[in-house]
N, C-alpha and C positions, 0 to 999 in steps of 0.2 A: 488363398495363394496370391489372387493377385494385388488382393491389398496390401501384402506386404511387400511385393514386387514394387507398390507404388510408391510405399512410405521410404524403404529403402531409394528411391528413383530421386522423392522430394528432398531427401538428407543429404544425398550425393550431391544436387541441383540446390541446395542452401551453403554446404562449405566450399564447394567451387565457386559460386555467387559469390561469397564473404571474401574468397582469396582475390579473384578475378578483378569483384570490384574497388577492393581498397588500394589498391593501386590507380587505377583509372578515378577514384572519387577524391582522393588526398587531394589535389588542388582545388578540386571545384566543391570541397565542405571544408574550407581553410575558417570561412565564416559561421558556419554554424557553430551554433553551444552546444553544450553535452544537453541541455535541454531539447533545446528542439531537437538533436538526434533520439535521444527517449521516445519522444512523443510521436516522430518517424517510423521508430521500430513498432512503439502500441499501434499507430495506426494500420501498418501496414498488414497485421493479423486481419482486418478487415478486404486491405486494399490487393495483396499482393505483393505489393512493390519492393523488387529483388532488390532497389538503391540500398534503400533502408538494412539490409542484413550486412553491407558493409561497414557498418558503425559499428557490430560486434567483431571481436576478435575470437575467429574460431578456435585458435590455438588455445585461449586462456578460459572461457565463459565456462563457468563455474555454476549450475542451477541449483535456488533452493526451495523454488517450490517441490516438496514430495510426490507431487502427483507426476511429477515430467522426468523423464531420464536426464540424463544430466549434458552438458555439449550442444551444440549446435542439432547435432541429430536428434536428440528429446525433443527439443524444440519442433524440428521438419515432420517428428511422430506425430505431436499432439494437432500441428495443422492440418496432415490430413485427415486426422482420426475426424475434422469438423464435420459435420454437415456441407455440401457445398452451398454457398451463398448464404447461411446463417452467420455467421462472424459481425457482427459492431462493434463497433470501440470509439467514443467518445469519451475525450479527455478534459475533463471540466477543471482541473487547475493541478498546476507542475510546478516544483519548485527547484533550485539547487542550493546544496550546502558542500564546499569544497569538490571531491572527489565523487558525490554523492547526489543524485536527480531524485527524486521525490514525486507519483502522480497520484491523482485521484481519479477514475474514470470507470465511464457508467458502459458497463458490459452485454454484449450476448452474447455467452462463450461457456455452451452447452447448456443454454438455459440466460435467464435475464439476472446479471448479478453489479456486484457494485464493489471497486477493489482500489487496495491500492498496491502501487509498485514502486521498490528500489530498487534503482541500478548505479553501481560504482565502475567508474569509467578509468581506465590508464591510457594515458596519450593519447588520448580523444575515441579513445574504443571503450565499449562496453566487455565489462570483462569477469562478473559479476550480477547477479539479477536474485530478489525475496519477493514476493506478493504475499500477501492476503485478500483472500476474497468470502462474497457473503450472498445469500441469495437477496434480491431487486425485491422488499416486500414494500405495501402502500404506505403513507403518510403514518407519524407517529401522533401520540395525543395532542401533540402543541400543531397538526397540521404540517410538518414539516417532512421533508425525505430526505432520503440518505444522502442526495447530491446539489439541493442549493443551497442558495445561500450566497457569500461573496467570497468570489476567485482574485480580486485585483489585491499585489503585494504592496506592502507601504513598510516606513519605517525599520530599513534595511541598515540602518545604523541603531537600531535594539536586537538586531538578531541576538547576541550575545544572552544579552540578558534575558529575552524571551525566553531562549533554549534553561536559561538557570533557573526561572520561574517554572516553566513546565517539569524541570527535572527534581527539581523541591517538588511539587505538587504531587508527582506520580511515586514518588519518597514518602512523603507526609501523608496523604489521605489515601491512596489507591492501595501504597504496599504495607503503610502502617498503620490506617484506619483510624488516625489521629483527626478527627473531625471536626473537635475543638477547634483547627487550626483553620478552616473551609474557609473562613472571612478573609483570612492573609490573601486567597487566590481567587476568591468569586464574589462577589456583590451577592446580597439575597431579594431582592429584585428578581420577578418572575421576568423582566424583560432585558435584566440585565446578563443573563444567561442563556444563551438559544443553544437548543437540543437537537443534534438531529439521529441520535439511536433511536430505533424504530420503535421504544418500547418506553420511551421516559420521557416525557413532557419540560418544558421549559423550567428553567429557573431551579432555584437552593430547593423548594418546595417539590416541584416535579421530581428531583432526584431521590430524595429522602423517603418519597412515597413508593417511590421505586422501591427502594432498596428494603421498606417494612415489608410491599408485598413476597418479596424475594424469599426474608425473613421466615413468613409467615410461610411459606413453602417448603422450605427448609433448604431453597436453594445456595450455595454460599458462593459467593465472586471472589478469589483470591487472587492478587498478584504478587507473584514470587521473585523474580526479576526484571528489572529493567536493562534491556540491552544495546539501545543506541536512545540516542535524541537527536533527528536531523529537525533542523530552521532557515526557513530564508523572512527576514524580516517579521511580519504578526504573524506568520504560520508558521506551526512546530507539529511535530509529529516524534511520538513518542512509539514506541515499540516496546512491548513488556512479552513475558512469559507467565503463563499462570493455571489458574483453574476455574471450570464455573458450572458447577452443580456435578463437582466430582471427575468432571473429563479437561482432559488436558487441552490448554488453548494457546494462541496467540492472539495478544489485544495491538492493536493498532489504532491507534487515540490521535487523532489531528484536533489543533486546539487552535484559536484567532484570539491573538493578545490585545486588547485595547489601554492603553494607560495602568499597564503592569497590571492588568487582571485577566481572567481570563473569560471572554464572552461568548464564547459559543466550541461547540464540538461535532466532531461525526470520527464514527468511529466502524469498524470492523473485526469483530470475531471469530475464528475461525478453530475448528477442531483441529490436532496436530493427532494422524495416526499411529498405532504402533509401529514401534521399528519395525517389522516384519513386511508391512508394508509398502514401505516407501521406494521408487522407484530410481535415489540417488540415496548418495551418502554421506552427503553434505550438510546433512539437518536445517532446520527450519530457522534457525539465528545465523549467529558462525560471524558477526560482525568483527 
């Protein structure tokens, strides 16, 4: 009883925060970007900071992770369902495309995970929010983990054509298994390809062994749609729908373009439950 006395207590004390503040914050976040407000909101799952929940619009915030109610009050649930003082949130690189912020950031949030998150912003509110998240496992064959690598954006006048390359890619090899074509988007150089799935090692070579052991399993990876491509300069980020070894998933593919190829990736998988489950009704795309 009284946890729900409290959760209800924190939902009340987040849309009243949200209303209260954004009046009082509109002039003194005239400067901030929808970016850094993202990155305000993820941080603050760790920090607290009621500034931060003025950057959503309670009236409009639309959730589509499944696992959260939907509104501002989902949200005030799942904070206090935490642990107290378990929460991290380190955001190791953010991007924007239009309407659209982009993160990747390394989790404690019910355990140690690695996610990434959209948020679509109107009039400088968040109004809108998708993740994907994956459990924090160690190093994959090439040594690598799910979150380094390079965060600095470049080449902010190829966004365009980035986003075209990636969306051919996740078109040609992912959804239509046309392989023949792999050379058009990846070098076969084991170093001209960095890996960072937890389960496939570097390079043309890394993947293909991948994908035999899979084979040999009888596991199959299919992707059946593709339903956004956000870019800011060498990083794209692809969002697909699909399957992999029979259960239904969401792939989320972050891709680093160098010289119209594509050299490296990390990526996140995530199971999508049954409808019966879900605890909004907005489904896990909806773009």
């Amino acid at each position: 009883m009284k946890k729900g006395i409290s959760a209800a207590l924190a939902t009340t004390v987040l849309v009243c925060t949200a209303y209260t503040s954004q009046i009082s914050a509109k002039e003194n976040t005239m400067d901030l970007s929808n970016k850094d407000k993202a990155v305000a909101v993820l941080n603050s799952i760790e920090t607290g900071d009621q500034q931060a929940i003025s950057y959503v619009n309670p009236d409009k915030y639309i959730q589509h992770n499944l696992a959260v109610g939907d509104g501002l009050a989902g949200f005030g649930a799942v904070l206090q369902a935490l642990p107290e003082g378990s929460a991290k949130v380190n955001v190791k690189r953010a991007f924007t495309d239009g309407d659209y912020v982009f993160t990747h950031t390394d989790y404690n949030f019910f355990g140690p995970k690695v996610g990434f998150d959209v948020f679509r912003f109107e009039d400088g509110l968040i109004v809108e929010h998708w993740d994907n998240l994956a459990e924090k496992v160690g190093p994959n064959p090439s040594n690598r983990t799910q979150l380094d690598g390079p965060t600095e954006v470049s080449d902010l006048d190829k966004t365009k054509e980035n986003k075209a390359l990636v969306t051919d890619f996740v078109d040609t090899i992912l959804m239509k298994g046309d392989f023949a074509q792999l050379g058009r988007f990846i070098d076969d150089g084991d170093a001209d390809y960095l890996q960072h799935n937890t389960a496939i090692a570097d390079g043309v070579t890394g993947l293909g062994k991948a994908l035999d052991e899979m084979a040999k399993q009888g596991i199959k990876m299919v992707y059946t749609e593709n339903h956004i491509v956000l870019g800011e300069g060498n990083f794209v980020l692809s969002i697909s729908e699909g399957s992999l070894g029979g259960e239904h998933v969401s792939f989320y593919d972050l891709f680093r373009i160098e010289n119209n190829k594509i050299v490296e990736h990390w990526d996140t998988i995530e199971s999508i439950p049954a409808k019966n489950a879900w605890k909004n009704n907005n489904g896990k795309f909806g773009f």
